[in-house]
PDB file of N, CA, C and O in Angstrom:
ATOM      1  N   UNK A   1       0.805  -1.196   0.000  1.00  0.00           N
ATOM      2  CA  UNK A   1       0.000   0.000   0.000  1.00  0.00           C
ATOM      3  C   UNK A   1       0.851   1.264   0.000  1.00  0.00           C
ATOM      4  O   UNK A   1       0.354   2.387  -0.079  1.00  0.00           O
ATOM      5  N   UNK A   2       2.191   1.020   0.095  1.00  0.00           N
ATOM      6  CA  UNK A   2       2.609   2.504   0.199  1.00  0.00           C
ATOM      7  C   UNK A   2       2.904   3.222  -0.658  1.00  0.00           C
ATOM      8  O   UNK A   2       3.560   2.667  -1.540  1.00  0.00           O
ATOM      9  N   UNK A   3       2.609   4.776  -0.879  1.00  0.00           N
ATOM     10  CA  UNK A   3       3.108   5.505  -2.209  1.00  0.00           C
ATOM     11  C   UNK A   3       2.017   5.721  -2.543  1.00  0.00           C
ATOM     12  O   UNK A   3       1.885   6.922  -2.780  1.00  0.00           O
ATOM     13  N   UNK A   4       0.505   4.772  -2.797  1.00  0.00           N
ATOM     14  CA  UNK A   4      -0.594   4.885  -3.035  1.00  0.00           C
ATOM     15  C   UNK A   4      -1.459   5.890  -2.370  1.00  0.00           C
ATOM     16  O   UNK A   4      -1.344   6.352  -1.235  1.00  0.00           O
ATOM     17  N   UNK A   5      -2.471   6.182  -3.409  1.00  0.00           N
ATOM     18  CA  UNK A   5      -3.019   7.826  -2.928  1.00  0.00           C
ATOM     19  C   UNK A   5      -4.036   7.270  -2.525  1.00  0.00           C
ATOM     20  O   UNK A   5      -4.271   6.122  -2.903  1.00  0.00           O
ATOM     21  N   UNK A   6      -4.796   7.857  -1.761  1.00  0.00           N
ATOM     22  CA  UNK A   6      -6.322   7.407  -1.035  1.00  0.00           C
ATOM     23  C   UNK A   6      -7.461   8.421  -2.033  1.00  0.00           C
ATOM     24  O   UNK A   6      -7.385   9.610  -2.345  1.00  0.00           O
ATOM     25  N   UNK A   7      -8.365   7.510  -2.308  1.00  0.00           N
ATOM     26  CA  UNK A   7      -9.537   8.054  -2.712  1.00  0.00           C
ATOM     27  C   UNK A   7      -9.586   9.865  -3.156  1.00  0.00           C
ATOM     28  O   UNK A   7      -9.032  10.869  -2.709  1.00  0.00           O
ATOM     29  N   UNK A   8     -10.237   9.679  -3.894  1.00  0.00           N
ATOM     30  CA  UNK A   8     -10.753  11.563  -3.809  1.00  0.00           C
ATOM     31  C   UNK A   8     -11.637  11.850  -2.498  1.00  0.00           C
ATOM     32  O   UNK A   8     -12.756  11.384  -2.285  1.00  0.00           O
ATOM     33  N   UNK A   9     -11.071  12.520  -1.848  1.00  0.00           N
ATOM     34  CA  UNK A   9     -12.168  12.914  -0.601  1.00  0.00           C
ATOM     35  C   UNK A   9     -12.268  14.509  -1.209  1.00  0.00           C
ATOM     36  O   UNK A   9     -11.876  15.074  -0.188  1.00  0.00           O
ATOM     37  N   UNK A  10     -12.415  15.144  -1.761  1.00  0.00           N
ATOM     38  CA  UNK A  10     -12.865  16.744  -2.147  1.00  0.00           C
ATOM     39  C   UNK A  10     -14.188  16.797  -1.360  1.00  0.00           C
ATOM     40  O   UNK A  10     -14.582  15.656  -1.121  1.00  0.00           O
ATOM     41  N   UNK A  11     -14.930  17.680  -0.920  1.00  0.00           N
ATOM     42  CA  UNK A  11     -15.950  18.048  -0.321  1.00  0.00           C
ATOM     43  C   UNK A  11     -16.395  17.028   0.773  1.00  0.00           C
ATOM     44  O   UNK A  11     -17.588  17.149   1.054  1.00  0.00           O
ATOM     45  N   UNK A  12     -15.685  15.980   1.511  1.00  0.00           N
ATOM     46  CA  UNK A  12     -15.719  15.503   1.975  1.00  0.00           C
ATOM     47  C   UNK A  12     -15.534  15.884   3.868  1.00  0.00           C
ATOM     48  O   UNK A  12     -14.404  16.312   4.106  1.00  0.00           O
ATOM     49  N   UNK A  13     -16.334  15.795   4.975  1.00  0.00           N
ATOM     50  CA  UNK A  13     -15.965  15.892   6.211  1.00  0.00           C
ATOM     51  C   UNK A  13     -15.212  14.984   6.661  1.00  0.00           C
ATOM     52  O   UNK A  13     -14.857  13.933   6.126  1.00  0.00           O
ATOM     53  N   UNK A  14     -14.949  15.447   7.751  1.00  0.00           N
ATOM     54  CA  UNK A  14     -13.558  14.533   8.903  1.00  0.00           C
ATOM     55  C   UNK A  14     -14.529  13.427   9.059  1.00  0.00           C
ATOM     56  O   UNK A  14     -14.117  12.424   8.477  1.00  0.00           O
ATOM     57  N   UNK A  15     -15.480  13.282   9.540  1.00  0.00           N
ATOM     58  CA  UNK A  15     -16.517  11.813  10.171  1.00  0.00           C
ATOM     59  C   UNK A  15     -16.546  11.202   8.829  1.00  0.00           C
ATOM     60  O   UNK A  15     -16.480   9.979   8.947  1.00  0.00           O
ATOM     61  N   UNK A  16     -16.620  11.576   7.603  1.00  0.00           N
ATOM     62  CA  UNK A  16     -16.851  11.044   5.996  1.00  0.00           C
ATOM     63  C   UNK A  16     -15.745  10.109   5.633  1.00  0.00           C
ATOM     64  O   UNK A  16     -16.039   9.004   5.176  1.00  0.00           O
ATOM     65  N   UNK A  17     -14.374  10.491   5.813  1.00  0.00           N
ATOM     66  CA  UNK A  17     -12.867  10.464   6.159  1.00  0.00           C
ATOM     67  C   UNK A  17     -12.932   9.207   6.975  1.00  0.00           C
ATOM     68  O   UNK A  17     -12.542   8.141   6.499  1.00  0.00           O
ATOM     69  N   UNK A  18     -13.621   9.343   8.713  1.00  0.00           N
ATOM     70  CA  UNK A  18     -13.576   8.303   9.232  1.00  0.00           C
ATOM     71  C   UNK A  18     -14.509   7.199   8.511  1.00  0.00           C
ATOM     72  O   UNK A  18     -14.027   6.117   8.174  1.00  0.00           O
ATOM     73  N   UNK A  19     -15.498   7.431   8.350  1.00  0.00           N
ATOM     74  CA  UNK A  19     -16.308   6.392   8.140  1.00  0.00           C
ATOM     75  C   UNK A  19     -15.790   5.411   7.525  1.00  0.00           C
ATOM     76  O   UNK A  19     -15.822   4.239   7.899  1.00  0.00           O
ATOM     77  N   UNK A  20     -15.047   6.036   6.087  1.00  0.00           N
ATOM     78  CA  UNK A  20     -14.422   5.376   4.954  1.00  0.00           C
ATOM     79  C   UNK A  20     -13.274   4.058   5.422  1.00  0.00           C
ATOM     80  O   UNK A  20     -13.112   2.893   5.058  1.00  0.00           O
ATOM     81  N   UNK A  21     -12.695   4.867   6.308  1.00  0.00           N
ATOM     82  CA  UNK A  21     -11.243   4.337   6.892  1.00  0.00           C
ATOM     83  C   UNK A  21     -12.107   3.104   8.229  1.00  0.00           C
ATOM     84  O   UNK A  21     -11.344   2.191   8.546  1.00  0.00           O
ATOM     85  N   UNK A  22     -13.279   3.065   8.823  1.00  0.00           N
ATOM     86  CA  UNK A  22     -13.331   2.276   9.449  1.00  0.00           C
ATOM     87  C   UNK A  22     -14.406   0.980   8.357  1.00  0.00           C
ATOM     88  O   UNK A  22     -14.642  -0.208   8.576  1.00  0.00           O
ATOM     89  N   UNK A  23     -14.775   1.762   7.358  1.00  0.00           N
ATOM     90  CA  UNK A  23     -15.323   0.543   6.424  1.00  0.00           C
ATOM     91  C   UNK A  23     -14.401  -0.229   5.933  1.00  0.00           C
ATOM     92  O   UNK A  23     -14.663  -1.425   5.811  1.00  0.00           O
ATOM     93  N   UNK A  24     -13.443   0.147   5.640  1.00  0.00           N
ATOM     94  CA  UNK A  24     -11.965  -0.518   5.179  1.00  0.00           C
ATOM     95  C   UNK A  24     -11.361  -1.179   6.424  1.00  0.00           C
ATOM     96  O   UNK A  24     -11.121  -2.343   6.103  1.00  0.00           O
ATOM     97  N   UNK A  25     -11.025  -0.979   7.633  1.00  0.00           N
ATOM     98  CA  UNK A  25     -10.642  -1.788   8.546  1.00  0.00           C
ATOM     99  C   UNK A  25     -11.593  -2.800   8.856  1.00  0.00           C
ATOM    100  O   UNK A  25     -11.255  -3.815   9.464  1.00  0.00           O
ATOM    101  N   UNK A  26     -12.779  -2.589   8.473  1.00  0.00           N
ATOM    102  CA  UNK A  26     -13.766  -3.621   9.179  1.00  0.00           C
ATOM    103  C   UNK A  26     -13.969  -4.973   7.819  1.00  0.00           C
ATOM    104  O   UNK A  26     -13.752  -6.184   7.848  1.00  0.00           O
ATOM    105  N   UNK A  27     -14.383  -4.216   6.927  1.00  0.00           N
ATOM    106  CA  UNK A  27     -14.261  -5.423   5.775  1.00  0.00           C
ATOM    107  C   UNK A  27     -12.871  -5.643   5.385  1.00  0.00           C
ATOM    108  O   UNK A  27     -12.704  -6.700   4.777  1.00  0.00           O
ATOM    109  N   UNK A  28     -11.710  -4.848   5.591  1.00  0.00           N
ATOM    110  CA  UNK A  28     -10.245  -5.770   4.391  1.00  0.00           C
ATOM    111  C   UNK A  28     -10.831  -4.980   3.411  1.00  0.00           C
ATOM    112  O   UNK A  28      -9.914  -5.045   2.592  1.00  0.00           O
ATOM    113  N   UNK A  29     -11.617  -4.325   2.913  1.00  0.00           N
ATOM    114  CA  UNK A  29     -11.633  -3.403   1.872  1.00  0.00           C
ATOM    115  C   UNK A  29     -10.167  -2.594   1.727  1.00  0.00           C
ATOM    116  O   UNK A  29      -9.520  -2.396   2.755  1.00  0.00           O
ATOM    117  N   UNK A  30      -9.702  -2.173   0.548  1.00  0.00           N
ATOM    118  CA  UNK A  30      -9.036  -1.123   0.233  1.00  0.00           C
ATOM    119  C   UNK A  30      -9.905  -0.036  -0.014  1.00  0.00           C
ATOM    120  O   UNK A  30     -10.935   0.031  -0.685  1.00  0.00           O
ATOM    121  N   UNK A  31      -9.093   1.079   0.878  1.00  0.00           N
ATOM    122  CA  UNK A  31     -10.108   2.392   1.156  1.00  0.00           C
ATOM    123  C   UNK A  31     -10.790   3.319  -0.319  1.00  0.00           C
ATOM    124  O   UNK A  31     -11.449   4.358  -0.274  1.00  0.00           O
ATOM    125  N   UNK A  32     -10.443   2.673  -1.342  1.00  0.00           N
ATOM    126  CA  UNK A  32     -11.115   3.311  -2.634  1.00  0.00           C
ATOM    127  C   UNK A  32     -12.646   2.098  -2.705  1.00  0.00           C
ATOM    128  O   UNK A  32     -13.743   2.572  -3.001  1.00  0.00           O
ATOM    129  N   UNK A  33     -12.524   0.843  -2.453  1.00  0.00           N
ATOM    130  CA  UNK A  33     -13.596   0.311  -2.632  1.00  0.00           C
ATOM    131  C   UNK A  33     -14.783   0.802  -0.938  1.00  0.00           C
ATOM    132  O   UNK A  33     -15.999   0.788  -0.750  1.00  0.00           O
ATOM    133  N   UNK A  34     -13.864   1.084  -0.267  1.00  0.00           N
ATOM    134  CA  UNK A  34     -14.763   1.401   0.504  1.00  0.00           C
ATOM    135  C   UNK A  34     -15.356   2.918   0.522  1.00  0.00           C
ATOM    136  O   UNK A  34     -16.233   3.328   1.282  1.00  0.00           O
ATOM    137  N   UNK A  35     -14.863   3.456  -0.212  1.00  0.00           N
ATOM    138  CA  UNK A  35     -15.285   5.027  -0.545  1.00  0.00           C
ATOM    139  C   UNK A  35     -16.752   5.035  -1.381  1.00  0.00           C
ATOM    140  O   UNK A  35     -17.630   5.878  -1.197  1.00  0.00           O
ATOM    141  N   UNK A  36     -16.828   3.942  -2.314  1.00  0.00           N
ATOM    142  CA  UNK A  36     -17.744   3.876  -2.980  1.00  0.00           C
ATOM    143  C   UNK A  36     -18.903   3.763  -1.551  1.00  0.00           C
ATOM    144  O   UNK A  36     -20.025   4.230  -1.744  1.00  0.00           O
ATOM    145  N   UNK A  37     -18.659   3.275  -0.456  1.00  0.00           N
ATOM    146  CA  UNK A  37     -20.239   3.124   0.006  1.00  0.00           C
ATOM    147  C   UNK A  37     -20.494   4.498   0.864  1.00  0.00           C
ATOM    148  O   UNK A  37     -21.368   4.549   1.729  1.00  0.00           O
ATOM    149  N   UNK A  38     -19.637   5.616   0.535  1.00  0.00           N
ATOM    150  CA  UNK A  38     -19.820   6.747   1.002  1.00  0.00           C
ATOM    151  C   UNK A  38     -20.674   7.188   0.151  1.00  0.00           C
ATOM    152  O   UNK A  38     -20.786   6.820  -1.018  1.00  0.00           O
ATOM    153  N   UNK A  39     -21.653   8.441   1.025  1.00  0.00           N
ATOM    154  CA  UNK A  39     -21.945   9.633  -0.065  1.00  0.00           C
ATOM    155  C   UNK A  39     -21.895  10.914   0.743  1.00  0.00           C
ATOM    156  O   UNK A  39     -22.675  10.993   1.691  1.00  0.00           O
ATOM    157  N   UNK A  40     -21.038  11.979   0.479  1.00  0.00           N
ATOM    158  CA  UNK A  40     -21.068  12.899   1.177  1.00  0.00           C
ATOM    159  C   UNK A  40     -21.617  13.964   1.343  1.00  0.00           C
ATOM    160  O   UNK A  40     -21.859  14.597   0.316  1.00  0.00           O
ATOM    161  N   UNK A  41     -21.992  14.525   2.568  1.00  0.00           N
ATOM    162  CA  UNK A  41     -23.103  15.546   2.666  1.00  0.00           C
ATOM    163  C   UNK A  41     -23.102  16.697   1.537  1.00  0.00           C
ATOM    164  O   UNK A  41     -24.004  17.336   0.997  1.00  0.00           O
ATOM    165  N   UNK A  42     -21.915  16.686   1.433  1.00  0.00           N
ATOM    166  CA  UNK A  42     -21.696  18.078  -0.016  1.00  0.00           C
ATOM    167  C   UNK A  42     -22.974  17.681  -0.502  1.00  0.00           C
ATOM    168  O   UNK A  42     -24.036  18.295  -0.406  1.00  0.00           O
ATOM    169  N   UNK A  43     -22.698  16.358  -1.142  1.00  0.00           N
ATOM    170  CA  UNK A  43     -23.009  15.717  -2.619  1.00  0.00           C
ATOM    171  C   UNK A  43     -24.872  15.543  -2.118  1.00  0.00           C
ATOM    172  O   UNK A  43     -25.694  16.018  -2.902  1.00  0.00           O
ATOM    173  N   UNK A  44     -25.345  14.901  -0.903  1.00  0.00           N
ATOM    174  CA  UNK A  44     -26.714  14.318  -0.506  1.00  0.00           C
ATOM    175  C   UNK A  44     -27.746  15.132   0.097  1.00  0.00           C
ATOM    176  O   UNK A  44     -28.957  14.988   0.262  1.00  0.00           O
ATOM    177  N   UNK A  45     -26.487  16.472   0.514  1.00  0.00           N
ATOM    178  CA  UNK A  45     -28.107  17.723   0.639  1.00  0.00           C
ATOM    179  C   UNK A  45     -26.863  19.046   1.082  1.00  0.00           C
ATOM    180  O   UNK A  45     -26.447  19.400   2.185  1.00  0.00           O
ATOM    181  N   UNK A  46     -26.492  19.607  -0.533  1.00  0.00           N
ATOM    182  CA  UNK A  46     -25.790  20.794  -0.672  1.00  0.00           C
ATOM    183  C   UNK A  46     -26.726  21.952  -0.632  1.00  0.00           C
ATOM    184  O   UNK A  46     -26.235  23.050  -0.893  1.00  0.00           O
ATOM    185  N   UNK A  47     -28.075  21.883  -0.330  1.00  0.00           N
ATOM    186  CA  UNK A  47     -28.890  22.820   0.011  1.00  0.00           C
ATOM    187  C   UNK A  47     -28.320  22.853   1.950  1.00  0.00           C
ATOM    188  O   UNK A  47     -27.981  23.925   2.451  1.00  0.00           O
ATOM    189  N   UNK A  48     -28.317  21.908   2.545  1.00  0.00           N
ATOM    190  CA  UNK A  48     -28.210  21.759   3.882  1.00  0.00           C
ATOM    191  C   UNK A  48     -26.754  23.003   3.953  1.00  0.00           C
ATOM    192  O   UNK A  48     -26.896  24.092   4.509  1.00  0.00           O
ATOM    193  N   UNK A  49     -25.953  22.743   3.553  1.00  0.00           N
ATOM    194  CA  UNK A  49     -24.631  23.484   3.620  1.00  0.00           C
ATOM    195  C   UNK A  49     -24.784  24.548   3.560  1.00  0.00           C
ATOM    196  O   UNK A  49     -24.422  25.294   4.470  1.00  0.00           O
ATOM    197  N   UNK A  50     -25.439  25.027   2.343  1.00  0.00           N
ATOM    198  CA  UNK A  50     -25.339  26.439   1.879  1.00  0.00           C
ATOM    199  C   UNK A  50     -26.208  27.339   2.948  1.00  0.00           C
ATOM    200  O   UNK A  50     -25.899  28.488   3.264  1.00  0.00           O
ATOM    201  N   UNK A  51     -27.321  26.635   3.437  1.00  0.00           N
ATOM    202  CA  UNK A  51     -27.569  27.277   4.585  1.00  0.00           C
ATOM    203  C   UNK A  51     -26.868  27.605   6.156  1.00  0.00           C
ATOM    204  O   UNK A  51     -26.951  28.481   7.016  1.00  0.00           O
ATOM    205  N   UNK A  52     -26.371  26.732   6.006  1.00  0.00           N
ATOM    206  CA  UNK A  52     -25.051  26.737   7.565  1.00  0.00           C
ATOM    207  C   UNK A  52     -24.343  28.005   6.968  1.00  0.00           C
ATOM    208  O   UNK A  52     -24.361  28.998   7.695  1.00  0.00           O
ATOM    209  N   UNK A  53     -23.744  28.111   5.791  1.00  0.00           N
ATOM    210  CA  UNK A  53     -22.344  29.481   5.245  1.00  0.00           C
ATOM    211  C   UNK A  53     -23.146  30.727   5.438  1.00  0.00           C
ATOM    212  O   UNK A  53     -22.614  31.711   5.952  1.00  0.00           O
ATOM    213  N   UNK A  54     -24.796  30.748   4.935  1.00  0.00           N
ATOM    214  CA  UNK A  54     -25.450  31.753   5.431  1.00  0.00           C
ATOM    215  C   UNK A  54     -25.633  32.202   6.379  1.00  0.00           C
ATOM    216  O   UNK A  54     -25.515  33.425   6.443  1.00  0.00           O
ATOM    217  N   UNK A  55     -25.932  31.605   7.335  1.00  0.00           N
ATOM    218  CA  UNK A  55     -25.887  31.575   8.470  1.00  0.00           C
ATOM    219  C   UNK A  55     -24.671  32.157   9.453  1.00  0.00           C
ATOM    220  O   UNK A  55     -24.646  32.895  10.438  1.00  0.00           O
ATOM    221  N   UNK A  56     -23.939  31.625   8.874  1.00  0.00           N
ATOM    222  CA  UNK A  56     -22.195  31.947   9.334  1.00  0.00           C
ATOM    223  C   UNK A  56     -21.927  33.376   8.584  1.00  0.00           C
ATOM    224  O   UNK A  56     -21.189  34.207   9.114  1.00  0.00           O
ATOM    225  N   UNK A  57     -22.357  33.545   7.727  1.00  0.00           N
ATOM    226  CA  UNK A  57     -21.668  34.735   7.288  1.00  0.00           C
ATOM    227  C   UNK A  57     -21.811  35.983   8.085  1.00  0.00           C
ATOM    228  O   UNK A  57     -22.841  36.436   8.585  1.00  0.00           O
ATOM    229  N   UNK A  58     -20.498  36.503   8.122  1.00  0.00           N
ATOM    230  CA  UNK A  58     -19.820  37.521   8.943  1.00  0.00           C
ATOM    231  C   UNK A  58     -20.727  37.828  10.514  1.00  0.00           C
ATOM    232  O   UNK A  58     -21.101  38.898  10.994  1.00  0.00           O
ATOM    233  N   UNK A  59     -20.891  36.267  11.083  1.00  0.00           N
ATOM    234  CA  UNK A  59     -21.149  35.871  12.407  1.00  0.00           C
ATOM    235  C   UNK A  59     -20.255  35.599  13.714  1.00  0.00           C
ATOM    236  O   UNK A  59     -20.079  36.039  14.850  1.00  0.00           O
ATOM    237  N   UNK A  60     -19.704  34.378  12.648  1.00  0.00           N
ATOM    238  CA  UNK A  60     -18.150  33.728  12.646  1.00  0.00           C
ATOM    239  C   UNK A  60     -17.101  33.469  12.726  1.00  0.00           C
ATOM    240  O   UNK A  60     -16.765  33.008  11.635  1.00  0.00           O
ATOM    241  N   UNK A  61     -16.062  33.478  13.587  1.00  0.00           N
ATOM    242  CA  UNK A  61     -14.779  33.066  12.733  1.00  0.00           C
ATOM    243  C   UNK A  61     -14.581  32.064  11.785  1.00  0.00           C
ATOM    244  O   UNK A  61     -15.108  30.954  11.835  1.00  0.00           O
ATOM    245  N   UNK A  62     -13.505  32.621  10.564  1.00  0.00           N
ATOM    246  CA  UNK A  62     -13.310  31.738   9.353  1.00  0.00           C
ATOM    247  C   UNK A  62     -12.303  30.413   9.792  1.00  0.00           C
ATOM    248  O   UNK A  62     -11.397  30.671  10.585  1.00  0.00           O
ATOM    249  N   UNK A  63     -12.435  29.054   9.312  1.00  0.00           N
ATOM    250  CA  UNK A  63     -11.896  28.333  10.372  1.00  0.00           C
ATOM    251  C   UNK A  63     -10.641  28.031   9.046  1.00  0.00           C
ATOM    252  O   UNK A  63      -9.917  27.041   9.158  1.00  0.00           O
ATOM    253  N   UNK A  64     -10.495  28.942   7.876  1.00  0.00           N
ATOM    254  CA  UNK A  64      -9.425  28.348   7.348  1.00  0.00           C
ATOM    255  C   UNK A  64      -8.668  30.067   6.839  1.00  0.00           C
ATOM    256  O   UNK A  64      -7.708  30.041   6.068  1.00  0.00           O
ATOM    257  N   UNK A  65      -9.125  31.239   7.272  1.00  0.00           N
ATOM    258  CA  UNK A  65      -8.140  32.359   6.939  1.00  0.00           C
ATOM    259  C   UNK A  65      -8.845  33.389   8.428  1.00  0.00           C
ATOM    260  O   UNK A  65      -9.882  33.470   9.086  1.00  0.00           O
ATOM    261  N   UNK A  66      -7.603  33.962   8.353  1.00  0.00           N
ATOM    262  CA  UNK A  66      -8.435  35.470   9.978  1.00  0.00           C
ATOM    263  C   UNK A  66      -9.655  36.131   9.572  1.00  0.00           C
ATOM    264  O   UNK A  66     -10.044  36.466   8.454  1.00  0.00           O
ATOM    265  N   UNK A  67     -10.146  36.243  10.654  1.00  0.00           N
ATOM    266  CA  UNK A  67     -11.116  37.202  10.363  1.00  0.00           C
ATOM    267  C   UNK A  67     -13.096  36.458  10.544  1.00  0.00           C
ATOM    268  O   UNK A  67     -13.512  35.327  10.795  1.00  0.00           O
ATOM    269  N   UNK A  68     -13.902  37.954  10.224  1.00  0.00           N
ATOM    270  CA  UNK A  68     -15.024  36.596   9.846  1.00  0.00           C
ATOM    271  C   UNK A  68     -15.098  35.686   8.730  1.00  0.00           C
ATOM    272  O   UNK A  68     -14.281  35.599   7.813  1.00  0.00           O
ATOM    273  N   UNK A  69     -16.245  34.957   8.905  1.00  0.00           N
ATOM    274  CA  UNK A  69     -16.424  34.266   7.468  1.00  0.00           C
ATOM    275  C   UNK A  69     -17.030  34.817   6.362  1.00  0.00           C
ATOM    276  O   UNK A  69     -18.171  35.277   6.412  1.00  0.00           O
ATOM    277  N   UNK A  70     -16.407  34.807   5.445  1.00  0.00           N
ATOM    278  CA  UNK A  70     -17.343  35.704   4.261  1.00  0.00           C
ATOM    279  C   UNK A  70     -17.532  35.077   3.139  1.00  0.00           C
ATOM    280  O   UNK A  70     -16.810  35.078   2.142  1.00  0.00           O
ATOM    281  N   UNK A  71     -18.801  34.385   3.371  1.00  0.00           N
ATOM    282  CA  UNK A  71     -19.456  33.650   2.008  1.00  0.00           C
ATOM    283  C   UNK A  71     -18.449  33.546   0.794  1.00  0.00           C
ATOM    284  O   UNK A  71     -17.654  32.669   0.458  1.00  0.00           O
ATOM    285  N   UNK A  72     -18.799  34.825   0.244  1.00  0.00           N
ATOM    286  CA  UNK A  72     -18.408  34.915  -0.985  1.00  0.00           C
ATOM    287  C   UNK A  72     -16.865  34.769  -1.263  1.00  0.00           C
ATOM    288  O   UNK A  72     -16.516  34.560  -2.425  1.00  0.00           O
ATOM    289  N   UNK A  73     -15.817  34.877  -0.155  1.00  0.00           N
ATOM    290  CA  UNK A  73     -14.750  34.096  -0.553  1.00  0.00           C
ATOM    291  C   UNK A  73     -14.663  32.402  -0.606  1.00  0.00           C
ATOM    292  O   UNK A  73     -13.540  31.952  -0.833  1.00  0.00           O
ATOM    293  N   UNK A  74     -15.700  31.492  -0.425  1.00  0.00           N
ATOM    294  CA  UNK A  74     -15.958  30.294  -0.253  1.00  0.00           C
ATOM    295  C   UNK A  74     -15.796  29.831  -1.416  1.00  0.00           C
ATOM    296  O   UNK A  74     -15.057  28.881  -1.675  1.00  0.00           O
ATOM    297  N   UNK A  75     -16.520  30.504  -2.291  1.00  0.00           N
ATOM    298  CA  UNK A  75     -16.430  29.306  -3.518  1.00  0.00           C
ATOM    299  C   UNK A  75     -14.942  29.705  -4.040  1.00  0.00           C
ATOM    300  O   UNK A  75     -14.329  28.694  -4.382  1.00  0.00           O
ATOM    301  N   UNK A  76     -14.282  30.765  -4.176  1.00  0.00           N
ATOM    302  CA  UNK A  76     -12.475  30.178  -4.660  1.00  0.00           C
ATOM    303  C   UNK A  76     -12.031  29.964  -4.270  1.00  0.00           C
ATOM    304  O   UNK A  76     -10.914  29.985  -4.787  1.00  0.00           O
ATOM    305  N   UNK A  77     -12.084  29.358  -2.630  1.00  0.00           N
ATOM    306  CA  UNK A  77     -11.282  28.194  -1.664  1.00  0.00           C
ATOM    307  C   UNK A  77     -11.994  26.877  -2.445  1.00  0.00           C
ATOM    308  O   UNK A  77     -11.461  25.767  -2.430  1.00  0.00           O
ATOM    309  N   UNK A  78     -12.816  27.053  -2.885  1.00  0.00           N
ATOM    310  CA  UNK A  78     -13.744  26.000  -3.426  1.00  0.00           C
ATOM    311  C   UNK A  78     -12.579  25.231  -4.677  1.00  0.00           C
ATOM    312  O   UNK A  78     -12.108  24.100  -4.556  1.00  0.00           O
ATOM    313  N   UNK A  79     -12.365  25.974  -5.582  1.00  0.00           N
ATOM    314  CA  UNK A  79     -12.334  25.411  -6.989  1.00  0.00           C
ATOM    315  C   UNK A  79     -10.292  25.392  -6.718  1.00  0.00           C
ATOM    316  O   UNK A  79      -9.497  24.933  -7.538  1.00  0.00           O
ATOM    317  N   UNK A  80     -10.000  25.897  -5.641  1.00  0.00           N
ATOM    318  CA  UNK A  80      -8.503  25.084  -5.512  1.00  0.00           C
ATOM    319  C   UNK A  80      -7.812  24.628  -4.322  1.00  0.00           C
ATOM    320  O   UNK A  80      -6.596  24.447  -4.393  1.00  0.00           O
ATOM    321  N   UNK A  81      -8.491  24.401  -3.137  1.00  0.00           N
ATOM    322  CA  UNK A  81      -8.401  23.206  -2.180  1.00  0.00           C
ATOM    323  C   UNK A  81      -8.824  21.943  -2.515  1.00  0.00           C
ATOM    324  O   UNK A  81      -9.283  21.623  -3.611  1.00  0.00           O
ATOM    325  N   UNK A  82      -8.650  21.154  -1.466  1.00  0.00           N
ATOM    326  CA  UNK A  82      -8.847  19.674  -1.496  1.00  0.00           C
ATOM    327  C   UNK A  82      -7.868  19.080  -0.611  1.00  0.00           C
ATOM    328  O   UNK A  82      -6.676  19.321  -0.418  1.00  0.00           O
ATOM    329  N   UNK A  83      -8.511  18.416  -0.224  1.00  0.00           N
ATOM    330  CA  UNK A  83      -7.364  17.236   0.691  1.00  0.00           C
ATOM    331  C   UNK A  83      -6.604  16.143  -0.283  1.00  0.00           C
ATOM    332  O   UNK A  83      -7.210  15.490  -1.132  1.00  0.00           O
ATOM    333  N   UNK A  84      -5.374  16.055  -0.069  1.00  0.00           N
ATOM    334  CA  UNK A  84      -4.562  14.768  -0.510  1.00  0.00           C
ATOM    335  C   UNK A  84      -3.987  13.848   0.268  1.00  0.00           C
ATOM    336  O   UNK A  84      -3.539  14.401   1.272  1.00  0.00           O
ATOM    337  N   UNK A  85      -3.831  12.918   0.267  1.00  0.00           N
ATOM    338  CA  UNK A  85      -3.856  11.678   1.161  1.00  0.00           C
ATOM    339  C   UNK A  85      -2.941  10.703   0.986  1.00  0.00           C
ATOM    340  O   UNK A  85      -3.500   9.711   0.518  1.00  0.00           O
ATOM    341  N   UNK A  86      -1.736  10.533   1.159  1.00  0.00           N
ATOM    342  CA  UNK A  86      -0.918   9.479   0.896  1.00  0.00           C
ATOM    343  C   UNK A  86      -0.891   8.437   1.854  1.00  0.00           C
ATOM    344  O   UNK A  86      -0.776   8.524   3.077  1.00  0.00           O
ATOM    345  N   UNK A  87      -1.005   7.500   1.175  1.00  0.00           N
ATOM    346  CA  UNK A  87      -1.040   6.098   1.907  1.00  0.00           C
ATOM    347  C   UNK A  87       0.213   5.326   2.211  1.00  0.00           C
ATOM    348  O   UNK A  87       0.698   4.712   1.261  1.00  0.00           O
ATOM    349  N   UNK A  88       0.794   5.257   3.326  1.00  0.00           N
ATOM    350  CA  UNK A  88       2.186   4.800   3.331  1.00  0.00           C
ATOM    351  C   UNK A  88       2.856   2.942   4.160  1.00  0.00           C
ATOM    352  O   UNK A  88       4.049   2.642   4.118  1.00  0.00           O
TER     353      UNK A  88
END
């Protein structure tokens, strides 16, 4: 397994992350076949989200730059973050 990249997790939460990683310890899955039995909240109710950022906006602290949170810088953290994952 080492050198090998783990799954695409993009829009993915930390509990999403776990889930994956304890479906794979529990079946012997490799964590890409066990990704498939994910679906992540982004993806299963992105209406749910967009209301939390509303909500948050300039309420907040931003939990990834200073300051409050401000919506509208969200979506171009959007289109070039992501988590990467090496498997070692």
């Amino acid at each position: 397994m080492a050198g090998r990249e783990a799954p695409d997790c993009i829009g993915w939460t930390g509990a999403e992350i776990r889930a994956c990683c304890d479906i794979s310890f529990r079946t012997g899955m490799d964590l890409e076949a066990a990704a498939k039995f994910i679906v992540p909240v982004s993806k299963s109710s992105p209406e749910s989200i967009m209301q939390l950022r509303a909500m948050a906006n300039g309420k907040f602290i931003d939990a990834h730059r200073p300051g409050m949170y401000d919506i509208n810088r969200v979506e171009a953290r959007e289109t070039t973050s992501g988590r990467k994952i090496t498997l070692e």
